[in-house]
C-alpha positions in Angstrom: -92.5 62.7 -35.1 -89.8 65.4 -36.6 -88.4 64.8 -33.1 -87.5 61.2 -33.3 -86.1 61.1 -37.1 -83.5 63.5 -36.4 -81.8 61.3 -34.6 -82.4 58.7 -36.9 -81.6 60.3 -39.8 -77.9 61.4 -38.4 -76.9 57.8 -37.1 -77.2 56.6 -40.5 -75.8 59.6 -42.6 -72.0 59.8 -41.2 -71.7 56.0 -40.6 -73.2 52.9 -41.9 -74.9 51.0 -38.8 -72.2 48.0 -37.7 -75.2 45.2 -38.5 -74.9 46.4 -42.4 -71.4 45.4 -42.4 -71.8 41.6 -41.1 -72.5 40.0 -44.7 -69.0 41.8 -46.0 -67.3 40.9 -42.7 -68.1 37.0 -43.1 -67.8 36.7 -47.0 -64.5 38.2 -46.1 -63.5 36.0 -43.0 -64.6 32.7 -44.8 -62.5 33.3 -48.1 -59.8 34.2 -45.6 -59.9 30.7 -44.1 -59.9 28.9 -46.8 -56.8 30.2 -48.3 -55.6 29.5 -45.0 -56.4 26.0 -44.8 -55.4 25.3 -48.6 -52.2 26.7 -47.7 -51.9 24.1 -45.4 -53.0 21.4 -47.3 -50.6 21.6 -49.6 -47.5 22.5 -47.6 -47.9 19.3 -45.3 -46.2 16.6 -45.8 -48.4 14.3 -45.6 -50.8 16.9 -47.7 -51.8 16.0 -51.2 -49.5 18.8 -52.5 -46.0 16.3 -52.0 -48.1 13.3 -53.0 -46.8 11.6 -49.5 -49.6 10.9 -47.5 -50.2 7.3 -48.4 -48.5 7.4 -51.5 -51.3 8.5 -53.4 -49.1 11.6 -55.2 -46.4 11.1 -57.8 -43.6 11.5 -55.6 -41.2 8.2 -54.3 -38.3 9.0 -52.5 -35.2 6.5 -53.1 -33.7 5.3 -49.6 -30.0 4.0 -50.0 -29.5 0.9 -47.8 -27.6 2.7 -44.9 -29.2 5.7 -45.3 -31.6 6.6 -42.1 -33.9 9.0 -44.3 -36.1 11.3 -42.9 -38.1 11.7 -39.9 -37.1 8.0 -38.3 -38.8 6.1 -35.3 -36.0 5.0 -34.3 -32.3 5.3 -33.6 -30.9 2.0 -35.7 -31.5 -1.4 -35.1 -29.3 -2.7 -38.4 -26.8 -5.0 -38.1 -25.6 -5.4 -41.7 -27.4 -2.9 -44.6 -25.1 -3.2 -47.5 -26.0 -4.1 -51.6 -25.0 -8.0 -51.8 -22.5 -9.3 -53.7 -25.3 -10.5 -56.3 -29.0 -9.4 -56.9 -31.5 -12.2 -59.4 -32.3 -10.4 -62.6 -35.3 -7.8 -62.2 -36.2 -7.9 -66.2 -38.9 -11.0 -66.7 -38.4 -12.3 -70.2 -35.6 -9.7 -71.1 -38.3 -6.7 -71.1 -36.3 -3.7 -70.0 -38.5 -1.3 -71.9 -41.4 -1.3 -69.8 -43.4 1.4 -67.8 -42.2 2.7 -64.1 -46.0 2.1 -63.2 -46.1 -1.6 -64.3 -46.3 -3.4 -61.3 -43.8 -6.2 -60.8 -44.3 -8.7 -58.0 -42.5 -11.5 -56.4 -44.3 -14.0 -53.8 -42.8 -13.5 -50.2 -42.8 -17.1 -49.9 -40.2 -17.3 -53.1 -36.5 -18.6 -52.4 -33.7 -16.3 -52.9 -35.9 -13.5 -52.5 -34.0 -12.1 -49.6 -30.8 -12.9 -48.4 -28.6 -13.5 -44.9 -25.9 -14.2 -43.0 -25.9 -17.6 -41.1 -26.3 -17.7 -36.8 -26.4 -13.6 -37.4 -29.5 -11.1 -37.4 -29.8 -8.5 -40.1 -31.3 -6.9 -36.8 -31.4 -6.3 -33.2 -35.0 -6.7 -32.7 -34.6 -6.6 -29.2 -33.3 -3.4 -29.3 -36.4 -2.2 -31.3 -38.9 -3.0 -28.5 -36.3 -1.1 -25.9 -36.1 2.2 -28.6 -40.1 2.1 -29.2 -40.7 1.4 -25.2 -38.8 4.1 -24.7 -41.1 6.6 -26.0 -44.7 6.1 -25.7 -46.2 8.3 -28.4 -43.5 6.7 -31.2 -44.5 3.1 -30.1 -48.3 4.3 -30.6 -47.7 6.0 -33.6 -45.9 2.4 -35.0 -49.1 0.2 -33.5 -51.1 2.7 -35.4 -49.3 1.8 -38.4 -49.8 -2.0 -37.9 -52.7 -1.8 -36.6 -52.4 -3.1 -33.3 -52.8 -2.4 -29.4 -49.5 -0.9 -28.7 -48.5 -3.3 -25.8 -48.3 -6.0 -28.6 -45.8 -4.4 -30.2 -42.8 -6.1 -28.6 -44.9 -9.7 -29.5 -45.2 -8.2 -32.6 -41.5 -7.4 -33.3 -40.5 -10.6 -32.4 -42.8 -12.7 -34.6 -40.9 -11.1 -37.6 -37.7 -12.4 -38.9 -34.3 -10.3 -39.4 -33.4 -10.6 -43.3 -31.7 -8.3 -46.2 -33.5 -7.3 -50.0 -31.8 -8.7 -52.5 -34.0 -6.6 -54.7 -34.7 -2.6 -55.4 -38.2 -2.6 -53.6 -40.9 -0.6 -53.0 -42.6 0.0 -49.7 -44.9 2.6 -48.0 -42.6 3.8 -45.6 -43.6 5.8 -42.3 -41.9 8.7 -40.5 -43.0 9.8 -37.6 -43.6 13.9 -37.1 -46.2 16.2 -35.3 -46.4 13.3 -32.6 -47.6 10.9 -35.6 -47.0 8.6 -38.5 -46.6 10.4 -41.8 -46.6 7.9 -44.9 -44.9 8.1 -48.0 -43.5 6.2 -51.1 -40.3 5.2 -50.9 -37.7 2.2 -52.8 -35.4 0.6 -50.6 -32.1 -0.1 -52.2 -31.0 -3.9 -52.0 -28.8 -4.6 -49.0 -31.6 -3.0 -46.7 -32.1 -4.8 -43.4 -35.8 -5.2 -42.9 -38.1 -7.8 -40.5 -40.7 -9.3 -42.7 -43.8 -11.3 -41.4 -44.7 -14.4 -42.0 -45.9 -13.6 -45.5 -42.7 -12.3 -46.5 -43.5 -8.8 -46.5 -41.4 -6.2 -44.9 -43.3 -4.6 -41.9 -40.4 -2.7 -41.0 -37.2 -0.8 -41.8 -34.0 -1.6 -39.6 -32.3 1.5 -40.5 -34.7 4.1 -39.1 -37.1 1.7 -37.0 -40.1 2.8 -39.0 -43.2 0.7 -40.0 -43.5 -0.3 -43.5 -47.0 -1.4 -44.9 -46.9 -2.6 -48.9 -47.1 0.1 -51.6 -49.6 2.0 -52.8 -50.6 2.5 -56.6 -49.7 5.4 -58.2 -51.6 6.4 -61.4 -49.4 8.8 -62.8 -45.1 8.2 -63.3 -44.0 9.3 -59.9 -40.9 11.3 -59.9 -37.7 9.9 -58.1 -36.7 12.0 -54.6 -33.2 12.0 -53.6 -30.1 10.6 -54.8 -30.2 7.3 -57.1 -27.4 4.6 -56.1 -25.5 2.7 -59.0 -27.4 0.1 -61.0 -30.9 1.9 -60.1 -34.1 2.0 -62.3 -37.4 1.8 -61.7 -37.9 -0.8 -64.2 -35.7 -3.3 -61.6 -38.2 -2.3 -58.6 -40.3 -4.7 -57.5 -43.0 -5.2 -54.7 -43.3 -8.2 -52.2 -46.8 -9.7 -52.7 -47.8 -11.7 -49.2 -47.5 -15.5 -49.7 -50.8 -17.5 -49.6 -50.3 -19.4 -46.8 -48.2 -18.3 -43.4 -44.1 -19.0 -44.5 -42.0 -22.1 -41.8 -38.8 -21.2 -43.4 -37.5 -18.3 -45.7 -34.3 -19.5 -47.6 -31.6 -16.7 -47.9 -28.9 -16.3 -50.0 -25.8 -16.0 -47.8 -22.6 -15.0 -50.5 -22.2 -18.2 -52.0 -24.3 -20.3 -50.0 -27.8 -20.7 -49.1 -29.2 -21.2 -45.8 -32.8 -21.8 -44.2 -34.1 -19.6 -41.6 -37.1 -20.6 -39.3 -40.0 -17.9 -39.7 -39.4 -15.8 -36.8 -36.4 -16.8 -35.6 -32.9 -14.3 -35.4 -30.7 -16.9 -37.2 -30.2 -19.4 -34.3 -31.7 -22.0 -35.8 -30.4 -21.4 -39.3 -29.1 -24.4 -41.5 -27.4 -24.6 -45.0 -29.3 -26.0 -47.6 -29.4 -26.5 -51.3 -29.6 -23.6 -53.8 -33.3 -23.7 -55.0 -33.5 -24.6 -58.5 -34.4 -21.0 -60.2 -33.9 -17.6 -58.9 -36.9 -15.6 -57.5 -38.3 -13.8 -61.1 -40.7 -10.9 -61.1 -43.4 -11.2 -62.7 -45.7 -8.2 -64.4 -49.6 -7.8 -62.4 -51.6 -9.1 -65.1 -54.4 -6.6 -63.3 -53.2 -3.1 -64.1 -55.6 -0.4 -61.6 -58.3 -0.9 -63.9 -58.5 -4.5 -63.4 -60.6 -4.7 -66.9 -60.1 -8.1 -67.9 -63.0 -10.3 -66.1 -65.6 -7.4 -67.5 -64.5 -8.1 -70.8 -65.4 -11.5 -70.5 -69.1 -10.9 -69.3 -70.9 -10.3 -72.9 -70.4 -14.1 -73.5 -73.0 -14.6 -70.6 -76.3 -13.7 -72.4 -76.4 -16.4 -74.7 -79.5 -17.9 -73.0 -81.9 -15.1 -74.2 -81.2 -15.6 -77.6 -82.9 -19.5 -78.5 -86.4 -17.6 -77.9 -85.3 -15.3 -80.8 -84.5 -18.6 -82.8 -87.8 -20.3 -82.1 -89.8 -18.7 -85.8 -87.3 -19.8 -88.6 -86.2 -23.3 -87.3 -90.0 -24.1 -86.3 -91.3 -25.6 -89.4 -88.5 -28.0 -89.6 -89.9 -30.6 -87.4 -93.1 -31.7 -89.8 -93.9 -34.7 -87.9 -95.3 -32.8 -85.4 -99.2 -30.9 -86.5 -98.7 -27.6 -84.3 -95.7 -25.5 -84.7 -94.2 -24.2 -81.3 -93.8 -19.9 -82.4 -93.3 -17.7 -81.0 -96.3 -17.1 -78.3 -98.1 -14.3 -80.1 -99.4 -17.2 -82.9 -100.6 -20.1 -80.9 -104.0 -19.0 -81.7 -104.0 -20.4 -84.7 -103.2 -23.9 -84.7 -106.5 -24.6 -82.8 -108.3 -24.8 -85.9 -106.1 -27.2 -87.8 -106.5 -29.8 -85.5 -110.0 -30.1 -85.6 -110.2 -31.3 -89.7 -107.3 -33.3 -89.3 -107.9 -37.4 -89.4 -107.5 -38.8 -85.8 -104.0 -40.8 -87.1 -102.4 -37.7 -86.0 -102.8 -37.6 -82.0 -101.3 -34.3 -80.3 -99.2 -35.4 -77.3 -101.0 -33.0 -75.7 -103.7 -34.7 -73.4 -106.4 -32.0 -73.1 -107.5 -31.1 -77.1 -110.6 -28.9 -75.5 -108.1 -26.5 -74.1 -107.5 -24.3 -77.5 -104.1 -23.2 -75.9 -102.7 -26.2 -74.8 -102.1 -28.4 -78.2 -99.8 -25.2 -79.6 -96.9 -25.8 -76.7 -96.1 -29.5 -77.8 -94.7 -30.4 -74.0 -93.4 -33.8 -74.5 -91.7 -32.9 -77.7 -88.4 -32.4 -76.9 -87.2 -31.5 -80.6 -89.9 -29.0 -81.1 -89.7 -25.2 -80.7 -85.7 -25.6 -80.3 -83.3 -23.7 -82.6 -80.3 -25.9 -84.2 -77.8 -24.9 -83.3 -78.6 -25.1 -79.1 -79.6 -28.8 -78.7 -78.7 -29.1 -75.4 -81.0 -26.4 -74.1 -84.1 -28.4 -72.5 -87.5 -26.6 -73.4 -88.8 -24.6 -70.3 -93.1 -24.4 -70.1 -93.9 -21.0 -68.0 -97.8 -21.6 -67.9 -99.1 -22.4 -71.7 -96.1 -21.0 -73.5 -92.9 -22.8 -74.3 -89.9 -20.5 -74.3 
């Protein structure tokens, strides 16, 4: 009706109708977002643009023994955090060429690895549980960390043992921010008072009261964050692996001596002792990230296929015996021969009406065997001898 286009016809002549616009609005809306959230990403600290959430990136920030470093848990627990008077040698077999990414290792368990000072704490653990029960979100955040409920953390706290790095190591280190733990990769400097478990591994940092879980492989060279103390390089840095068994007693170097502190205990119990017979010595991972080694070693494993492949050349050897054992496509054969043959030749075989069964030669245990695999026992599938 002319009547009711008119209308029409205006509506859509000065203005596009609002329901034409919605594809434009959302393409535009979504790409908005995500430049939004990418922004994000990649300013966060824990984001995968500063390489710090987990330690994943190529970023490790270097954290001087008295230093409190960013973002702490804590006020600080540390009692003594100061280099020692004498660190073992970081270099195993003189190499002092080698890779920042090589990964060197010493045992928790290993003597001299950390070091003390007799009937005194490297820490105030007890002051840790007041600082983290102080605050319930931070005590959380560090049973987060560790895994656990966070009213074990004071049980936790005091099950670890107060001790001092004798060596540059490296650590993921937590800060707490946004009400959470935020991970990164960080090298303590020797003289850092930490509490290890009963491995030997540091679980946390005295200085700043933050969890510390072992490090996390980094595929490319991460680059150094912050200032480097005297005597620093990353060939020198090690990482703690956990002992194998739970440690009684870590022995600690203490200036000239050496003393033996009870796993867990605060240095009440401590007693001198003799100076172990080498110093703790890192030693490269033999099992770079790839970890190719063991599948190198899997192509020898297919030898057993290959005797059946053997069977046709080295057959007629064995002429003693009237049917050769080939391969199984030509056991059709030797029926025939047996039946002219003079009796003085008896198959092993007991059933000679059978025109299969004389070919296999059971009993023979010679026959159908290459040379060079003698101890290989025949195996009968059926009628045919593989």
């Amino acid at each position: 009706m002319p009547g009711g286009g008119g209308p029409t016809g205006s509506h859509e002549g000065p203005g596009r109708p609002w329901w034409r616009s919605v594809p434009r609005i959302a393409t535009v809306a979504v790409a908005l977002v995500a430049a939004v959230v990418l922004a994000v990403v990649l300013t966060r600290p824990g984001g995968s643009g500063s390489g710090g959430a987990g330690g994943g990136g190529s970023e490790v920030f270097l954290q001087a023994a008295g230093s409190t470093g960013p973002d702490p848990f804590t006020e600080s627990t540390a009692k003594e955090s100061s280099p020692p008077a004498s660190t073992p040698a970081a270099e195993p077999d003189g190499d002092r060429t080698t890779s920042p990414n090589v990964t060197r290792s010493v045992e928790g368990s290993a003597p001299g690895l950390y070091e003390g000072t007799r009937k005194a704490a490297s820490c105030d653990v007890e002051k840790q549980i007041t600082a983290l029960g102080a605050d319930p979100a931070r005590n959380r955040a560090f049973a987060q960390v560790h895994r656990i409920e966070p009213s074990r953390v004071p049980d936790f706290l005091r099950s670890l043992t107060p001790v001092q790095l004798r060596m540059d190591t490296r650590v993921t280190n937590h800060g707490f921010k946004d009400g959470g733990p935020r991970a990164y990769q960080a090298v303590l400097q020797a003289g850092t008072a930490v509490l290890v478990d009963d491995r030997g591994v540091p679980r946390v940092r005295c200085a700043c009261g933050n969890p510390l879980l072992p490090p996390v492989a980094q595929k490319d060279t991460p680059r150094a964050i912050g200032d480097a103390w005297p005597g620093y390089h990353p060939s020198k840095v090690i990482v703690v692996a956990p002992a194998d068994k739970p440690v009684k007693s870590f022995v600690l170097r203490d200036d000239d001596k050496w003393i033996k502190r009870p796993a867990g205990d605060t240095g009440t119990r401590d007693k001198e002792t003799k100076a172990p017979s080498r110093e703790p010595a890192p030693s490269k991972d033999a099992s770079p990230p790839d970890g190719g080694r063991p599948p190198s070693e899997k192509p020898k494993a297919p030898p057993p296929p290959e005797p059946p492949s053997q069977e046709s050349p080295p057959a007629p050897p064995p002429g003693s015996e009237p049917a050769p054992a080939d391969p199984p496509s030509e056991p059709e054969e030797p029926p025939s021969e047996p039946a002219p043959d003079s009796g003085e030749e008896s198959p092993d075989g007991p059933a000679p009406d059978a025109p299969e069964e004389p070919a296999p030669q059971q009993p023979g245990s010679t026959s159908g065997l290459a040379p060079g695999a003698p101890a290989r026992a025949p195996v009968v599938l059926g009628s045919v001898l593989i």
